[in-house]
C-alpha positions as a printed NumPy array, in Angstrom:
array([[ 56.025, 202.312, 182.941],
       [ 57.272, 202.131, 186.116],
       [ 60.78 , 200.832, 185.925],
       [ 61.302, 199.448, 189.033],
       [ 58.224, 197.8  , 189.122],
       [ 56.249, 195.994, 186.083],
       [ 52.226, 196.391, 185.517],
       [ 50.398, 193.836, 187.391],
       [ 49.135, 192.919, 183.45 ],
       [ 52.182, 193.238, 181.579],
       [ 52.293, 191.682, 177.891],
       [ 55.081, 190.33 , 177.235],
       [ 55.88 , 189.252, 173.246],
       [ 58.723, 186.743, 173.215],
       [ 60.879, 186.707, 169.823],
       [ 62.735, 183.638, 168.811],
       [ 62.15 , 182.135, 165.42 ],
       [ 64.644, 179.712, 165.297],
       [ 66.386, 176.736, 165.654],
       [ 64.226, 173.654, 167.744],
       [ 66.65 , 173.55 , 170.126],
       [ 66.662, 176.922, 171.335],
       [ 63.222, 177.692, 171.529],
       [ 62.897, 174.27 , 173.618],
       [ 65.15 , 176.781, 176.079],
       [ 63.336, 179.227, 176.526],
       [ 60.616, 177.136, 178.186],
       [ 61.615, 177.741, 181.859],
       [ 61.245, 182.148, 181.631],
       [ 57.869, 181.52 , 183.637],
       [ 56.142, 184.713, 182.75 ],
       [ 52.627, 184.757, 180.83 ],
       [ 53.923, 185.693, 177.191],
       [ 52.99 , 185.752, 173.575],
       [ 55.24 , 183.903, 171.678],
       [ 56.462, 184.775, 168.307],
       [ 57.91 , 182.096, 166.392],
       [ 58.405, 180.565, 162.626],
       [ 55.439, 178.192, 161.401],
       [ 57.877, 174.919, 161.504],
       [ 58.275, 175.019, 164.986],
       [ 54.829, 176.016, 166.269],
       [ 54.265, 172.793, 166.89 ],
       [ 56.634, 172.872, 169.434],
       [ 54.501, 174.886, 171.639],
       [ 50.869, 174.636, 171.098],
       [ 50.081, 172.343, 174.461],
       [ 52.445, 174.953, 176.759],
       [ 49.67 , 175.963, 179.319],
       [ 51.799, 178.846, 180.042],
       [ 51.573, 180.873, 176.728],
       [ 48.643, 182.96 , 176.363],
       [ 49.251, 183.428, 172.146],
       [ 51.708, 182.048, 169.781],
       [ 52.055, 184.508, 166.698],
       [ 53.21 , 182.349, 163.658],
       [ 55.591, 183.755, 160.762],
       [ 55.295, 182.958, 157.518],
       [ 57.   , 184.989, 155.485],
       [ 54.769, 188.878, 155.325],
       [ 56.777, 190.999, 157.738],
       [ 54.259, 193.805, 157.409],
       [ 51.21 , 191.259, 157.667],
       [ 52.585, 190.128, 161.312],
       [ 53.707, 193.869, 162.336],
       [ 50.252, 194.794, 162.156],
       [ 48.644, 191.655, 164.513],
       [ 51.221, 192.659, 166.677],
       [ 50.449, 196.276, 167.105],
       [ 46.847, 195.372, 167.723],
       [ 48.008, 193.282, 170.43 ],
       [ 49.52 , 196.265, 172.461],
       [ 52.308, 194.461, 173.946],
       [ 54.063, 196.494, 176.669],
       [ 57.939, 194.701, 176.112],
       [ 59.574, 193.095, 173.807],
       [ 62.389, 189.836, 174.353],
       [ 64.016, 189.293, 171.617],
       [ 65.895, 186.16 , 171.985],
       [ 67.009, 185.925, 168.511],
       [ 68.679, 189.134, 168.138],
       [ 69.108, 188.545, 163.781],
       [ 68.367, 191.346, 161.427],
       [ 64.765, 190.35 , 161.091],
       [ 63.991, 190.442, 164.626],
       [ 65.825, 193.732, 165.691],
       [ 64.041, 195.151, 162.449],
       [ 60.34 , 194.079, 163.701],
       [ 61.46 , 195.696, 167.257],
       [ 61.81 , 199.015, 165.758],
       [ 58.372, 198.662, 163.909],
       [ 56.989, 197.976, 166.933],
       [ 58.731, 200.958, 169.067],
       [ 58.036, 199.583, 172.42 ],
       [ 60.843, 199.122, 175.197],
       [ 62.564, 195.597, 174.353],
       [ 65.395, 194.029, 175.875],
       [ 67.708, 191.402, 173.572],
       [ 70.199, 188.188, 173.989],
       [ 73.507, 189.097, 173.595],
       [ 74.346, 186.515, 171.047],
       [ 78.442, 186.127, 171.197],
       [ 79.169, 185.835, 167.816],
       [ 82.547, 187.197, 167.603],
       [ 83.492, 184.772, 170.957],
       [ 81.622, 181.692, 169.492],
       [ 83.807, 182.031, 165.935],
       [ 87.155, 182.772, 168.074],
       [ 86.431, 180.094, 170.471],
       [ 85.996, 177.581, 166.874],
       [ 88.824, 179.258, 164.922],
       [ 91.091, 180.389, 167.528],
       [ 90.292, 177.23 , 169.811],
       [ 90.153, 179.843, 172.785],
       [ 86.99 , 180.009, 174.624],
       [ 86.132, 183.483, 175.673],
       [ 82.417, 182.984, 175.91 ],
       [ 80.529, 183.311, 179.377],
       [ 80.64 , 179.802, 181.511],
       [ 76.791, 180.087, 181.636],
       [ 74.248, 178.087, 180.341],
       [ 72.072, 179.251, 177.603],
       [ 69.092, 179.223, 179.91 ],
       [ 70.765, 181.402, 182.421],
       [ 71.997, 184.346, 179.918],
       [ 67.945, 183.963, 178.614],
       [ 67.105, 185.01 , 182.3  ],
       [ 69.552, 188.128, 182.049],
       [ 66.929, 189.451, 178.805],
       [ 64.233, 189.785, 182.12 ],
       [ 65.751, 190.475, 184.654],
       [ 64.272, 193.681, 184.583],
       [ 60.725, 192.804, 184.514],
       [ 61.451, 190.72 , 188.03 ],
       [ 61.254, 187.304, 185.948],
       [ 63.807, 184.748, 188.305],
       [ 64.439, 181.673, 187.707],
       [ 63.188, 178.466, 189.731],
       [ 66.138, 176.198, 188.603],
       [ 63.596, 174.023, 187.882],
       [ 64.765, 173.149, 184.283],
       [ 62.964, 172.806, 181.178],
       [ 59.111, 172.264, 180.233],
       [ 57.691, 170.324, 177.626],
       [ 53.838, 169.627, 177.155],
       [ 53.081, 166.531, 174.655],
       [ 49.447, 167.034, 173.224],
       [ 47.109, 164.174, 174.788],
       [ 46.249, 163.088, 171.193],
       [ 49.744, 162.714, 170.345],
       [ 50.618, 160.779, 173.165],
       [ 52.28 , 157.067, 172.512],
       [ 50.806, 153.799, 173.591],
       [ 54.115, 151.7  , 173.756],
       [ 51.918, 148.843, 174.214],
       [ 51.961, 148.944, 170.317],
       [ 55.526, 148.366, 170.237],
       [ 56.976, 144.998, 169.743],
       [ 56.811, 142.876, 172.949],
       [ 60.043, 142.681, 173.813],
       [ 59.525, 146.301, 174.706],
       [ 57.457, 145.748, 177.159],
       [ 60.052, 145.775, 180.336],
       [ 61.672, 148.79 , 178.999],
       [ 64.097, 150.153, 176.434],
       [ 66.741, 152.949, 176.002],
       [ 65.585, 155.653, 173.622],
       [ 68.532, 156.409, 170.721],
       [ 68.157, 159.302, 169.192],
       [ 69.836, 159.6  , 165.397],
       [ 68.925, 162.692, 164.047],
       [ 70.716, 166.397, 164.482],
       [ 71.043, 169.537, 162.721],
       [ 74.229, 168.506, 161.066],
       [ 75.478, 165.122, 160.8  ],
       [ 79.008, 165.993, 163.095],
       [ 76.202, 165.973, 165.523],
       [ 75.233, 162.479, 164.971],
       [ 76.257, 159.392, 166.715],
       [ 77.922, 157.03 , 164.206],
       [ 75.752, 154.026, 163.244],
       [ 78.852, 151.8  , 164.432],
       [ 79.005, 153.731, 167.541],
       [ 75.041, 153.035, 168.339],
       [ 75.302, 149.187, 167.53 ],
       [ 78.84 , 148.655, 169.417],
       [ 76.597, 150.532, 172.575],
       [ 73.579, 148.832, 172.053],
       [ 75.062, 145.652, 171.986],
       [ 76.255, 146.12 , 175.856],
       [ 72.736, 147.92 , 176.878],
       [ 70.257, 145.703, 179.361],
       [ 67.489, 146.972, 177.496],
       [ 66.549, 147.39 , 173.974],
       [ 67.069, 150.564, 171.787],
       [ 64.476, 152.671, 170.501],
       [ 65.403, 154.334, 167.066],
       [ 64.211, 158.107, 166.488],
       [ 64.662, 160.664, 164.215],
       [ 62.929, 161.817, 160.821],
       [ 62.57 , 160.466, 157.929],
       [ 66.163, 161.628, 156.371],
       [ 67.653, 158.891, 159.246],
       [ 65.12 , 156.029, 158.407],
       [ 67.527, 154.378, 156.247],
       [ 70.163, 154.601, 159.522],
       [ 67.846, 153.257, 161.108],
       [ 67.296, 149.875, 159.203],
       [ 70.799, 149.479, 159.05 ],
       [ 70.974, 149.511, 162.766],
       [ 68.072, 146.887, 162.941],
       [ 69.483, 144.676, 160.168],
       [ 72.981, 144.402, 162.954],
       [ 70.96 , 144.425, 165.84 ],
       [ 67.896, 142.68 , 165.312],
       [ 64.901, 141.982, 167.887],
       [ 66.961, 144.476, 170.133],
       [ 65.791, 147.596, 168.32 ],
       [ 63.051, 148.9  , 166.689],
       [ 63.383, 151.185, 164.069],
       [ 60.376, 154.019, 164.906],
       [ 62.34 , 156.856, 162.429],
       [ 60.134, 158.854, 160.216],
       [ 56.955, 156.732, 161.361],
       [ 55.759, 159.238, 164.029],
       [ 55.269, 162.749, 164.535],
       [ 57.354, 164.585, 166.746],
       [ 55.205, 164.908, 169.965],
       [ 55.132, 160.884, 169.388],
       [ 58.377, 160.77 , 169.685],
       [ 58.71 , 162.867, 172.343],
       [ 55.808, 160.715, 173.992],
       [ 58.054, 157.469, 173.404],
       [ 61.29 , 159.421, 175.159],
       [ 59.26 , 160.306, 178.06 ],
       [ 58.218, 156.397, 178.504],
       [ 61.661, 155.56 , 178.196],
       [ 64.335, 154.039, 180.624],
       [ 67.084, 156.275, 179.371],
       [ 67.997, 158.758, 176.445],
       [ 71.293, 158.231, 174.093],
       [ 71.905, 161.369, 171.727],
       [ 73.915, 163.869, 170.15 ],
       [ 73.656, 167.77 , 170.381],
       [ 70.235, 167.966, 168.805],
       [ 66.224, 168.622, 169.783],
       [ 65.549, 165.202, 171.484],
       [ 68.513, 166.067, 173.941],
       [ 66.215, 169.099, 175.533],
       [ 63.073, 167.224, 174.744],
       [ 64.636, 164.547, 177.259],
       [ 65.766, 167.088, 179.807],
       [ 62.38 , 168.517, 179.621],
       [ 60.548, 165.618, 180.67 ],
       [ 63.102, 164.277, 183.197],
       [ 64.98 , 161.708, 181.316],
       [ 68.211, 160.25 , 182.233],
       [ 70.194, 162.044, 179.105],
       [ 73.386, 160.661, 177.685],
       [ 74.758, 162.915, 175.306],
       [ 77.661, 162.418, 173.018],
       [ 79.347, 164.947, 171.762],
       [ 81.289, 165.795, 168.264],
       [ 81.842, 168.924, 166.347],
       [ 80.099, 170.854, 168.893],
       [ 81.063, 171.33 , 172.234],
       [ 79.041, 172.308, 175.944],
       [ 80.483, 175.082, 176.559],
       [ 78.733, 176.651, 173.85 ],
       [ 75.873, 176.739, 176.417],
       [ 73.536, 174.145, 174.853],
       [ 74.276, 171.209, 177.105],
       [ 71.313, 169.521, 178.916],
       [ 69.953, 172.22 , 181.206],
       [ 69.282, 170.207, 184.542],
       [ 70.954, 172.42 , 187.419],
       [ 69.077, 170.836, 190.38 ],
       [ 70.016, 167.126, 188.676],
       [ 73.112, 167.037, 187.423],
       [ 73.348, 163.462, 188.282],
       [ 70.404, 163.201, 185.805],
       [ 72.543, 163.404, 182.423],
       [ 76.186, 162.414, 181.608],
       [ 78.396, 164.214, 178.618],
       [ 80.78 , 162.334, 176.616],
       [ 83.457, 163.829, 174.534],
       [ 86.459, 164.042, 173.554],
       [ 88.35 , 166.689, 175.434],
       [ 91.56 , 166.519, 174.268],
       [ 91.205, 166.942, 170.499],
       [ 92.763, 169.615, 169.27 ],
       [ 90.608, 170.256, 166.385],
       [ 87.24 , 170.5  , 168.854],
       [ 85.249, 172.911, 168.008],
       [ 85.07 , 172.776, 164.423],
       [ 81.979, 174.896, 163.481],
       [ 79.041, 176.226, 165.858],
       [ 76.197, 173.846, 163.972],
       [ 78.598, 171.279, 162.779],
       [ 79.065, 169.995, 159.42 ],
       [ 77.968, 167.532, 156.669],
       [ 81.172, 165.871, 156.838],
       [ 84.454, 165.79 , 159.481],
       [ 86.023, 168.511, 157.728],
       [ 89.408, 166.283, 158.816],
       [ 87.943, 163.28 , 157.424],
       [ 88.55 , 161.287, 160.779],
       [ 85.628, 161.988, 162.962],
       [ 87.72 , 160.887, 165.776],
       [ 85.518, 163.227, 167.972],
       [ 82.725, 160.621, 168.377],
       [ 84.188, 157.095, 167.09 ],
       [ 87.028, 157.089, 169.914],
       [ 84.365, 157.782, 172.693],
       [ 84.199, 154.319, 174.697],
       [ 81.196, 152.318, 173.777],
       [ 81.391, 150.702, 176.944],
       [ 81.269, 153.949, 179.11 ],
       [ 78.425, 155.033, 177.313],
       [ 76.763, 151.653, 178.072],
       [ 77.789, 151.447, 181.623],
       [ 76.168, 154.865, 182.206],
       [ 73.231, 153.914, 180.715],
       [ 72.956, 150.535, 182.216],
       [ 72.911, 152.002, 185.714],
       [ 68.786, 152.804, 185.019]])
């Protein structure tokens, strides 16, 4: 291979397993690929136009080493650099090129509370993996394809839906991520427009306790509908209020207005809504000035303070008036 210029058919197999929200990020790389990822989030990329193969893993190393080799890929980008992944590279023995993951500069940045870790997005440092095969990015942002038999008719929502209604997203990967239930009805209470209630079934019972305060101004849709659904109900939406989770990228993806509230994570991680030629497209709320922020890289089950001041002193009204302005 030449290696300053790629085959006009280069296969490309891209490697990232794991979690939702960072295979959502890799949808802007552009190139025609083969995609590589666990059978949980294959879902997440069957309607992508753009992918020629998605190669599901479900638990046989030496089952998917084998469809691999008969694929004759050319290069490998392996995006989730783990043991797993560098050890299926080396099965494979083709040239690959790998994200440089940070780990010692994410855990000094939480434990040491100094952040060493490159001011880029996630996105961008996925570019650097091909920069050698002449893969640039369009700044563009991110892509997400809904199935056409998942998509939502919101004229089955209640009627007073019908003029429109902010999107409220309670589910994360850890609940530091999450938005308090307080927090949701003291915003939703201020909001123009109704609130739309997402998540899975684990936040269903959030969800009703939201209603029960809230009444005809929200609609509880958690655990009801799959997850294209409800990334068919954020795209009809006026706005999107979230934590750090899935639905943040699904909104930035489909060219939501994202508010994002922040917690035990923090942006500069590099997992903040990935907009660069609409930055006036998404706000971030946190608090700054807490000493304890960040306390873990995923969060936790519980404040490991026990105050959660991180999300209950953001202003409900902020978030509102934000949100109010579409």
């Amino acid at each position: 291979m030449d290696a300053n210029q790629p085959p006009a058919r280069l296969r490309i197999l891209l490697i990232r397993f794991s979690s939702t929200s960072d295979i959502l990020l890799t949808t802007p790389v552009g190139a025609e690929i083969h995609f590589f990822v666990n059978r949980k989030n294959q879902e997440l990329l069957k309607a992508n136009p753009h992918l020629s193969k998605i190669h599901v893993f479900q638990g046989n190393t030496d089952d998917i080493v084998k469809e691999l080799k008969a694929e004759n890929f050319d290069y490998i980008v392996d995006l989730q650099h783990n043991r797993r992944s560098k050890r299926i590279c080396q099965q494979l023995n083709i040239p690959c090129s790998f994200l440089k993951t940070h780990t010692f500069k994410r855990w000094f940045f939480v434990r040491i509370k100094i952040n060493t870790l490159p001011h880029r997005h996630l996105v961008e440092r996925y570019f650097e993996t091909v920069e050698s095969l002449h893969v640039k990015n369009d700044y563009q942002g991110l892509e997400y394809y809904i199935p056409e038999n998942e998509q939502f008719d919101t004229y089955d929502l209640p009627i007073f839906f019908e003029d429109g209604y902010v999107a409220v997203n309670l589910d994360a990967e850890r609940n530091t991520q999450r938005i308090p239930t307080t927090k949701i009805v003291e915003v939703a209470s201020i909001l123009h427009k109704p609130v739309l209630l997402l998540g899975g079934k684990e936040v269903k019972d959030i969800g009703q306790e939201i209603v029960s305060q809230l009444g005809d101004r929200a609609f509880n849709a958690c655990g009801e509908f799959s997850f294209n659904q409800q990334a068919s109900l954020i795209q009809q939406s006026a706005c999107v209020l979230t934590g750090d989770s899935a639905f943040m990228h699904i909104a930035t993806a489909l060219g939501k207005p994202v508010c994002s509230v922040w917690g035990s994570t923090v942006p500069e991680f590099g997992k903040y809504p990935y907009m660069p030629e609409q930055r006036q497209m998404f706000r971030m709320f946190e608090m700054c000035s807490l000493k304890c922020r960040p306390c873990g890289q995923r969060g936790y089950k519980k404040c490991p303070r026990r105050h959660f001041r991180c999300m209950t002193k953001i202003s409900a009204t902020e978030i509102a008036d934000w949100i109010n302005q579409f």
